[in-house]
C-alpha positions in Angstrom: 20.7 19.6 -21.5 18.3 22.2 -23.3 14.8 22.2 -21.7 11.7 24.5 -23.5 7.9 25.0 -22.5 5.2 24.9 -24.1 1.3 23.9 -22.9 1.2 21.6 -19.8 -1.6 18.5 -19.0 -2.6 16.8 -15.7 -2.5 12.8 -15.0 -4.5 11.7 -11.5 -4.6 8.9 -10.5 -6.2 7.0 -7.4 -3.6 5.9 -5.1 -5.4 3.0 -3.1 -5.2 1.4 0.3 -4.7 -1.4 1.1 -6.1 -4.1 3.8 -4.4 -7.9 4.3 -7.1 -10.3 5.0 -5.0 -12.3 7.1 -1.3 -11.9 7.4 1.2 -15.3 8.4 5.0 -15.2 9.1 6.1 -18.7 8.2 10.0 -18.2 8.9 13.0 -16.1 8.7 15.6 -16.1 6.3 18.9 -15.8 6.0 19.3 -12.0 4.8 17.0 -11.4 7.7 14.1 -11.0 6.1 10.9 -13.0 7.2 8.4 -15.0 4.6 5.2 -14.2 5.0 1.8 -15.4 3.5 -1.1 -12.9 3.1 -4.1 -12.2 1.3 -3.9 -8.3 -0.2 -7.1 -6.7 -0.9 -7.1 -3.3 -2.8 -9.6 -0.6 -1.7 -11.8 2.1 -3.6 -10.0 4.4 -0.3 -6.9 6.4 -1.2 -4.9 9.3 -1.7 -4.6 11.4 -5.4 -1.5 11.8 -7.7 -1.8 14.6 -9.7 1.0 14.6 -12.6 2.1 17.6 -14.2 4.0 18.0 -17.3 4.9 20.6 -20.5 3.5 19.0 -23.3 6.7 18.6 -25.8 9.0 20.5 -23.3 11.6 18.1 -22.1 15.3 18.1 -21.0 17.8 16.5 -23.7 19.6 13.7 -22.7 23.0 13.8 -24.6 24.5 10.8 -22.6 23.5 8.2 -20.1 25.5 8.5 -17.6 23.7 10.7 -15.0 23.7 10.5 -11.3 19.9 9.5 -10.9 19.6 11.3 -7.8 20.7 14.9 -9.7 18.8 13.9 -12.8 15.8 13.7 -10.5 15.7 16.7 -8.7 16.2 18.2 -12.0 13.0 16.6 -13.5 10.9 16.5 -10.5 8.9 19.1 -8.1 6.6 17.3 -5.0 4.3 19.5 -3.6 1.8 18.2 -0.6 4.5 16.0 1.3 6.1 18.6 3.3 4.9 17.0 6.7 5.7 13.6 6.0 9.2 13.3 5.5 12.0 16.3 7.1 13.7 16.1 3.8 12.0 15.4 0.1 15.3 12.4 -0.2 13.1 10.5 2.0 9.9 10.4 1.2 8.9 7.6 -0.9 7.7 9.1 -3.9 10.8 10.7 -4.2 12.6 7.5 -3.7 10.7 5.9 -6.4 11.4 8.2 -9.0 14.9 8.1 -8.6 15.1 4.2 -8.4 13.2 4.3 -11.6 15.4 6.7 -13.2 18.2 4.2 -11.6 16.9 1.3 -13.1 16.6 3.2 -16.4 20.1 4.5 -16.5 21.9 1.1 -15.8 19.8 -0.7 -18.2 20.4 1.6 -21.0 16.5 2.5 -21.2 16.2 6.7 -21.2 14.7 8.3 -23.9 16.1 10.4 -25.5 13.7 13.3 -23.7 12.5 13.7 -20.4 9.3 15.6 -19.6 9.8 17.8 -16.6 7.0 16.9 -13.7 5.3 18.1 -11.2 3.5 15.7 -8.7 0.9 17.0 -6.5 0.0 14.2 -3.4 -3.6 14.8 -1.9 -3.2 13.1 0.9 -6.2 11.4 2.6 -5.1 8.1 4.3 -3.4 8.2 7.6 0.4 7.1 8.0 1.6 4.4 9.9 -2.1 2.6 9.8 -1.0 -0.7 7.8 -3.3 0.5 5.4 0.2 0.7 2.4 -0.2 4.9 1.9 3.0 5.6 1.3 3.9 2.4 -0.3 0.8 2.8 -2.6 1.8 6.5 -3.4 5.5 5.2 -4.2 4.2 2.2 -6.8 1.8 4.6 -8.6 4.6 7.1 -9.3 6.3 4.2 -11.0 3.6 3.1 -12.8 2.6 6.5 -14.0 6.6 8.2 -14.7 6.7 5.2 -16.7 3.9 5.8 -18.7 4.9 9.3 -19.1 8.4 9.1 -20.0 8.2 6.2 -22.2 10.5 3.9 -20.4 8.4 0.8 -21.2 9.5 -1.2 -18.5 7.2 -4.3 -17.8 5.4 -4.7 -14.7 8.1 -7.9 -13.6 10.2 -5.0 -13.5 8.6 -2.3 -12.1 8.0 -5.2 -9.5 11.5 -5.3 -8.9 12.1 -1.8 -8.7 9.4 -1.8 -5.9 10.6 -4.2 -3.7 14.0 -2.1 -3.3 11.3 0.3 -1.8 9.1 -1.1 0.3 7.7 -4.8 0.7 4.3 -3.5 0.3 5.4 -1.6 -3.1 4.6 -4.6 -5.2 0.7 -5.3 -4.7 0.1 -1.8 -5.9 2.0 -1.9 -8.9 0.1 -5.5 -9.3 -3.1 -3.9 -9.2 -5.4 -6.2 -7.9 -6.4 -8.8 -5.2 -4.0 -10.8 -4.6 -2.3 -14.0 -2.4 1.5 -12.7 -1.6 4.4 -14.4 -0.4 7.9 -13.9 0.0 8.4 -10.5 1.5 5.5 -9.7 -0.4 6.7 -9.5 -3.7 5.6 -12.8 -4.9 1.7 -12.1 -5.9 -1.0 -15.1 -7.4 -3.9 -12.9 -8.7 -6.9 -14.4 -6.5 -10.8 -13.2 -7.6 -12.7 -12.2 -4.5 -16.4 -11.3 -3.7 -16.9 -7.5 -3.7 -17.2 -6.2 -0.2 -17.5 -3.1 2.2 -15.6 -2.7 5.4 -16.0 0.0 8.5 -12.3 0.6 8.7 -11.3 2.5 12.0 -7.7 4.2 12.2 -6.4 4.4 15.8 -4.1 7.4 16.7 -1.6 4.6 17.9 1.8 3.6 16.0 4.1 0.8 16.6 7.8 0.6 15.0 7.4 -2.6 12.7 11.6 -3.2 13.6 10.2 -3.1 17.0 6.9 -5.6 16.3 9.3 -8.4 14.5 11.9 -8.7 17.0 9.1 -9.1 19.7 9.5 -12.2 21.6 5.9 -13.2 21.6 5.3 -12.7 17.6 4.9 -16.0 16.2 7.1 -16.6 13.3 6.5 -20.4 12.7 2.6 -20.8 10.9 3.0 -23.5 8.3 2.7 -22.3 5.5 -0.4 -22.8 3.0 -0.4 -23.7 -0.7 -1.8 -20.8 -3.2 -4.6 -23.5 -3.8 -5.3 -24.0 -0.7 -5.2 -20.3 0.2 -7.7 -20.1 -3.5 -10.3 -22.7 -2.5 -10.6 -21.7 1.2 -11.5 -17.9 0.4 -14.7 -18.4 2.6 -12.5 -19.0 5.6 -10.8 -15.8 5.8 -13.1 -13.1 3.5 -16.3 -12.1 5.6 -15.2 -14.0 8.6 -11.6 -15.2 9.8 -11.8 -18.7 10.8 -8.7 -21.4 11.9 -5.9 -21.8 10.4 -6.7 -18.0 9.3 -5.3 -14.9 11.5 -2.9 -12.1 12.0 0.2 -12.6 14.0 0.6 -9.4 14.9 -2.5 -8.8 16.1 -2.0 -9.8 19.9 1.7 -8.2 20.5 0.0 -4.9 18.8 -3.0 -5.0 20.7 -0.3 -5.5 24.3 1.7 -2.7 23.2 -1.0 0.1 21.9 -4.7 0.4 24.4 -5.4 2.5 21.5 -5.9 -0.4 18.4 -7.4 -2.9 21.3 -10.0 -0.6 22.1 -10.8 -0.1 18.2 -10.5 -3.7 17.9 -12.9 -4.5 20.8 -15.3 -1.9 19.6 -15.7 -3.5 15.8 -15.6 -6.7 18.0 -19.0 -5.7 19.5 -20.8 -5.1 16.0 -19.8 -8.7 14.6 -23.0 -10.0 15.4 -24.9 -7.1 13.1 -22.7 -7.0 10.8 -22.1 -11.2 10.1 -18.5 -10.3 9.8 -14.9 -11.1 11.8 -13.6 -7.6 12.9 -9.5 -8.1 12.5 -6.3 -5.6 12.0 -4.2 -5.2 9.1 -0.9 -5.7 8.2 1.0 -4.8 11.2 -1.3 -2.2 12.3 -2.9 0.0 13.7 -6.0 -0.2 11.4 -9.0 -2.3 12.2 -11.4 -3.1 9.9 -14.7 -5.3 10.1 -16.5 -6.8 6.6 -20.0 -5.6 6.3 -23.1 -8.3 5.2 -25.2 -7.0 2.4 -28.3 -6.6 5.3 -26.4 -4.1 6.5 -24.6 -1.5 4.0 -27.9 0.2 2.8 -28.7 1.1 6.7 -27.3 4.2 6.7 -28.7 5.2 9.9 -26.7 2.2 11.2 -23.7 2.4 9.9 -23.6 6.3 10.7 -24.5 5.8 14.4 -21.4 2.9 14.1 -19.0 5.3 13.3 -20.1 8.5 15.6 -20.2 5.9 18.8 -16.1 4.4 17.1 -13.5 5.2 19.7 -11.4 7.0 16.6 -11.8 7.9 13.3 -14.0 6.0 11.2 -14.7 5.4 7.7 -16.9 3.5 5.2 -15.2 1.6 1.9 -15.3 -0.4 -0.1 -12.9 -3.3 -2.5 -11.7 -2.2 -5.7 
């Protein structure tokens, strides 16, 4: 390899949140997995990617048949993480590089030049919330590396890549609203009202191995047909009526005072804001949709979040 420099440019990129509208397990299968049917919706709430690279300066490669773990750490530097994972292996924007890179190698796909980059992550959402941070983080390095080093993989396949990562990998690099299934990796793009949200983040974390092999988590809803799920939007948007829930909601709120007390708090402000207050994914977020009467009350929605229980914050759908 033979690497030069020359001047460098900057790529950022909004890494967004992410908040499931309701969120069914409708069985288990047999590699252990369970199938799940959810509505994803992507928020204007995230972290920042900032991308790095030499313009022009790039390291040769003479042969494909690189270990992608050493070819990464060769072409990659991650600053902003350090707290996150104990070792830079593990954190998921590490891991997505290298899969990418993976991917790449076995499928005959590198260029013959690789730019050298430096990813900056300014975090902003809280781990462990439900709210997909690191997941998010992990599908827009893929997106982006792949932009920048000219791998031209198609999004079916940066889907795939994903979903070696993370089940929540997936909706990100789908970029939009969207009915899953599967693990997650099986999106229908679904068109939604715009909306805003008073999303509350409890200082409260429960191990998802530990939620799914809970006794009382039901794992049995019958599952909904993506037009059903389509034409029923009403049911489950602003407010969350039957068939429409989260399973994990009452096994999280048993195990962690902290995400029932948010929960009961946003409870208490349904009947101002005309909107079902509910958790996400498998927590500890809470989050309650907002009626146009009341998002320009700023007085409001500021007194809302001084009186929350925990942090609170005001967003909005992408």
């Amino acid at each position: 390899m033979t690497q030069r420099t020359t001047a460098t440019s900057v790529i950022t990129r909004l890494s967004p949140a992410k908040i499931n509208l309701f969120l069914h397990i409708t069985g288990k299968r047999a590699d252990g997995y369970h199938d799940l049917q959810t509505v994803f919706r992507l928020l204007d709430w995230g972290d920042y990617l900032h991308f790095t690279l030499v313009d022009d300066a790039a390291l040769s490669i003479i042969d494909n048949t690189f270990d992608a773990a050493k070819l990464c750490r060769q072409l990659l530097t991650l600053s902003g993480a350090d707290t996150i994972t104990s070792s830079i292996d593990d954190n998921l924007i590490f891991k997505a590089a290298r899969a990418l890179l993976a991917f790449a190698i076995h499928a005959n796909r590198l260029p013959q030049q690789l730019a050298p980059v430096q990813i900056t992550l300014d975090k902003h959402l809280p781990m462990g919330a439900g709210l997909g941070g690191g997941s998010s983080n992990a599908a827009m390095t893929l997106l982006v590396l792949n932009e920048i080093w000219q791998l031209n993989l198609t999004q079916h396949e940066l889907i795939r890549i994903g979903t070696s990562i993370g089940a929540d990998v997936p909706i990100f690099i789908f970029g939009q609203d969207a009915i899953a299934m599967g693990i997650g990796e099986v999106l229908s793009a679904i068109d939604l009202p715009e909306q805003q949200y008073l999303v509350l983040t409890p200082n409260a974390h429960v191990s998802t191995a530990k939620l799914f092999a809970h006794p009382k988590l039901r794992r049995d809803i019958a599952p909904l047909s993506i037009a059903t799920i389509q034409s029923q939007y009403n049911e489950y948007v602003q407010h969350l009526n039957s068939p429409y829930h989260n399973v994990f909601t009452p096994v999280v709120t048993s195990l962690a005072p902290a995400v029932d007390a948010a929960l009961q708090y946003l409870q208490g402000l349904e009947s101002q804001a005309l909107g079902t207050a509910r958790m996400t994914g498998s927590g500890s977020a809470v989050f309650l949709p907002l009626d146009a009467s009341v998002i320009d009350d700023k007085a409001l929605l500021a007194k809302w979040i001084a009186d929350a229980p925990c942090a609170g914050y005001l967003v909005g759908s992408l």
